[in-house]
N, C-alpha and C positions, 0 to 999 in steps of 0.2 A: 431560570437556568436554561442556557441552550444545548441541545441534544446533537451531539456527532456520530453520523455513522461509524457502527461500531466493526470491527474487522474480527471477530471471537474466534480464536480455532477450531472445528470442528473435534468434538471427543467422545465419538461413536468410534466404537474401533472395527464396524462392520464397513463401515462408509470405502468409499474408492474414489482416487478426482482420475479416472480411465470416463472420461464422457459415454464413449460408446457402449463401455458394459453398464454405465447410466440408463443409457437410454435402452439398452436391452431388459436391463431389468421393470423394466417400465410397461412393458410390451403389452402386458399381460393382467396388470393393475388397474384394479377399479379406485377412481376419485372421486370421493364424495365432497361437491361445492356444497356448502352453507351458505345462504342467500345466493342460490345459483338466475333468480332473476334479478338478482343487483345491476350495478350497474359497474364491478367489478368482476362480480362473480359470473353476470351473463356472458361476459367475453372470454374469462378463463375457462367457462364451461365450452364454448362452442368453438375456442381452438384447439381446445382438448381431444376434441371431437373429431375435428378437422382434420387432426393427426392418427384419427384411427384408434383414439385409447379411449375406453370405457368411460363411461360421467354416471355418475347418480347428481341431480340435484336434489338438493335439500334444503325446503323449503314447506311452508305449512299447505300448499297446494300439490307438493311432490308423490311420487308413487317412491316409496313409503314415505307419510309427513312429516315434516322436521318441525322442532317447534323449542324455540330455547328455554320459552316457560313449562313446558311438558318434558322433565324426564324422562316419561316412558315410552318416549317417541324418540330416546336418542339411539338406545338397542335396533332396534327395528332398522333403522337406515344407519346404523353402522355395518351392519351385516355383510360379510365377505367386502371390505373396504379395506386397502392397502395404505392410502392416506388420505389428507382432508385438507381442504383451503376452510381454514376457520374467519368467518366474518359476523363479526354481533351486532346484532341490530335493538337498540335505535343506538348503542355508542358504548367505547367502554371506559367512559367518562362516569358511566352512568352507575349508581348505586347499585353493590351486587355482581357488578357486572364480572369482576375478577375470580368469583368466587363458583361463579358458572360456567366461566371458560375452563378453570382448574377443575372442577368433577366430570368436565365435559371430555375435558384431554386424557382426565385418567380412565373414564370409561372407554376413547379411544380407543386407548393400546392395551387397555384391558380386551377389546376386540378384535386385535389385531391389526391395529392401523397403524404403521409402523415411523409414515412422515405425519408432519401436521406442520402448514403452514396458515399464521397468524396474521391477519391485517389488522395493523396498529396505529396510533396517532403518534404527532410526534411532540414531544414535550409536553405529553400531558400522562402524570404523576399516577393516573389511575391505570391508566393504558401497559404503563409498565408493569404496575402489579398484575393484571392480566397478564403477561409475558413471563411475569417469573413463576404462576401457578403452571403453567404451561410449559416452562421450560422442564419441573417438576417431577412433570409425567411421566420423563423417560422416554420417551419419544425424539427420535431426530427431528432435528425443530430448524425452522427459519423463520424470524420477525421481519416485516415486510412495514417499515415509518412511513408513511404518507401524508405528504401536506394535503389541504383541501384541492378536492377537485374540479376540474374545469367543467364536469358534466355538472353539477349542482346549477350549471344555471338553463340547462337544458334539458334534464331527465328526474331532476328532485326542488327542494326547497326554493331555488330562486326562479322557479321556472315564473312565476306567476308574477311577481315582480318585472323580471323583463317585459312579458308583453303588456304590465302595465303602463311601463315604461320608466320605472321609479323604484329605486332601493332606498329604505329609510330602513338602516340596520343600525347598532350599537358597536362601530368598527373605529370612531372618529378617524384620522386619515392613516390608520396601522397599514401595514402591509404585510403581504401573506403570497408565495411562492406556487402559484395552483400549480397542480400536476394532472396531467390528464390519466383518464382510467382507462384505457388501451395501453398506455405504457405499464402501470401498475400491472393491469393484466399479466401481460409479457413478461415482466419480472418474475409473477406467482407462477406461470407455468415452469418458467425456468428454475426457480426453486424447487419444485414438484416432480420435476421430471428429471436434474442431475445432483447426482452425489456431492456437487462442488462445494454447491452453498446451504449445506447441513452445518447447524451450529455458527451461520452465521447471521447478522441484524444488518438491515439495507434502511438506509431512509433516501425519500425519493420527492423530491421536489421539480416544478419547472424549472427552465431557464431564465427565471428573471423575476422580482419583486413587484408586486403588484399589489397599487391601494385602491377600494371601489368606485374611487374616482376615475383610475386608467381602465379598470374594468367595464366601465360605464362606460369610458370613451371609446374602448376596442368591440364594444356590443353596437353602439352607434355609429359606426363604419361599417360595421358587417351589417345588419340590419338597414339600413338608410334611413333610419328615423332618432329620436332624440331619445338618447336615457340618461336618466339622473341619478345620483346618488346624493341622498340626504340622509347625516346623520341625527341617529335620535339616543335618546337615552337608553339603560337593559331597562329600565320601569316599565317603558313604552312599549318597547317591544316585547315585555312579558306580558303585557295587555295584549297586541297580537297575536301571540301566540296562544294564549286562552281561550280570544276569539274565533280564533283557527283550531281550537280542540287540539292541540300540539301539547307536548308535555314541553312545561316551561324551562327544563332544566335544559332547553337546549339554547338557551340565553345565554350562560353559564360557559359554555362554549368558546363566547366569542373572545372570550379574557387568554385565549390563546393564541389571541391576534393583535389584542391590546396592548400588551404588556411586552408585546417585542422578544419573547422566546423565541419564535419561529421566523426572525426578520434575517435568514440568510439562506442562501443556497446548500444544497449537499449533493450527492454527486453518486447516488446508489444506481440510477437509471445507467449513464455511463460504464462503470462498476460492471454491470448486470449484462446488459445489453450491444456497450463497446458501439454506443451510439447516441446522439444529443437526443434529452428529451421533447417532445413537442408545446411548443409557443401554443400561448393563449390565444395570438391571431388566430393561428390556422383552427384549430379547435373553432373559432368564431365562426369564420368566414366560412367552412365546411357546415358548421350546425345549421348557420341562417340559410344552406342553399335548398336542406330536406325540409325547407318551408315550416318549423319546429317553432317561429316566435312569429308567423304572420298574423298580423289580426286585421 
């Protein structure tokens, strides 16, 4: 089933769309990032920053540690926090996972965190139940859909692959919308920082379908060298991921690429932003300059 951004009215009756008494109220607000050295959460933390507005990250190396399997690490760094960019790690695909964003959101606002913004998958069934333990909470909320991102093949999973020079995933020729995580970013701050998009769900895709075979071709023009994309079976690649000490349910995964739920565009960045989101090229051609896939 394919997933449309949703347009929900906001039904906080504190809420205000005056931007500027937005961002006043903001002024003075502590945000606690969750995976704040992500690769989402690094850039919403350091423009946050940038702007002059307080950051806690929250992570298991943070001053105070965050830690999603430790409850009693969530008090601690909720402390004097006005909201939160919630991001779960390893997925919230993942078993469990909804039932921990939901105790997590009510301990939120049981704290006093009064926004919470969600980064979610898009058309993936589990993702959403995560969304509705969270919407639950009473919290003014904003779900934040994201296709896969352009950094996975530069700052996570496909890094290695590239400089192999060779993708053998389980994708056979599906295609999938990458969004870059600087735009995502952008969006979470903007959620975070105005009243507008309280109560509402964004989903955020790039400009344009992409199978890992064009992926492979646009890595091989930025790069100067050859990369391949070979598909293989999930069998196979539940063997490499074994191999690699990776929990295999991230095979599991790819059937959200497979199965053509996510084979279109949506239009949240736009929406958000009131600007086109960024191309796979540039993404490329920028990553291969900070020398990131030389071997």
């Amino acid at each position: 089933m394919t997933q449309k951004t949703q347009h929900t009215q906001p039904t906080h009756s504190a809420q205000t769309t005056d931007s500027t008494a937005s961002t006043a109220s903001t002024a003075s607000a502590t945000t606690l990032v969750i995976g704040g050295n992500g690769k989402t959460g690094r850039r919403v933390a350091e423009t946050l920053a940038a702007r002059g507005l307080p950051v806690r990250v929250g992570s298991r190396s943070g001053e105070p540690p965050f830690d999603w399997n430790r409850p009693d690490t969530w008090g601690p760094a909720l402390e004097s926090i006005d909201r939160v960019y919630v991001t779960y790690y390893p997925d919230l695909a993942f078993p469990g996972a909804a039932e921990q964003v939901g105790a997590f959101s009510e301990a939120a606002v049981a704290a006093g965190a009064r926004r919470l913004v969600l980064l979610s998958g898009r058309g993936e069934e589990a993702a959403q139940r995560a969304e509705e333990k969270l919407k639950a909470s009473g919290a003014d909320w904003t779900v934040v859909r994201a296709a896969w991102f352009n950094q996975n093949f530069d700052e996570s999973f496909f890094l290695d692959p590239v400089l192999a020079g060779e993708f053998a995933l389980p994708t056979a020729d599906a295609v999938e919308p990458f969004v870059d995580a600087g735009d995502i970013a952008d969006v979470v701050v903007a959620a975070l920082t105005d009243d507008r998009h309280i109560g509402r769900t964004y989903e955020l895709t790039g400009p344009r379908l992409l199978s890992f075979h064009d992926v492979a071709a646009e890595l091989s023009k930025a790069t100067g060298r050859e990369i391949t994309y070979a598909p293989v079976s999930g069998e196979t690649y539940r063997a490499v991921l074994r191999e690699h000490g990776l929990p295999e349910d991230f095979a599991d995964l790819f059937t959200l690429i497979l199965d053509g739920r996510n084979a279109h565009l949506a239009h949240g960045v736009e929406e958000v932003l009131g600007r086109a989101p960024r191309d796979f090229a540039d993404f490329a051609r920028e990553a291969a300059a900070t020398g990131v896939w030389n071997v």
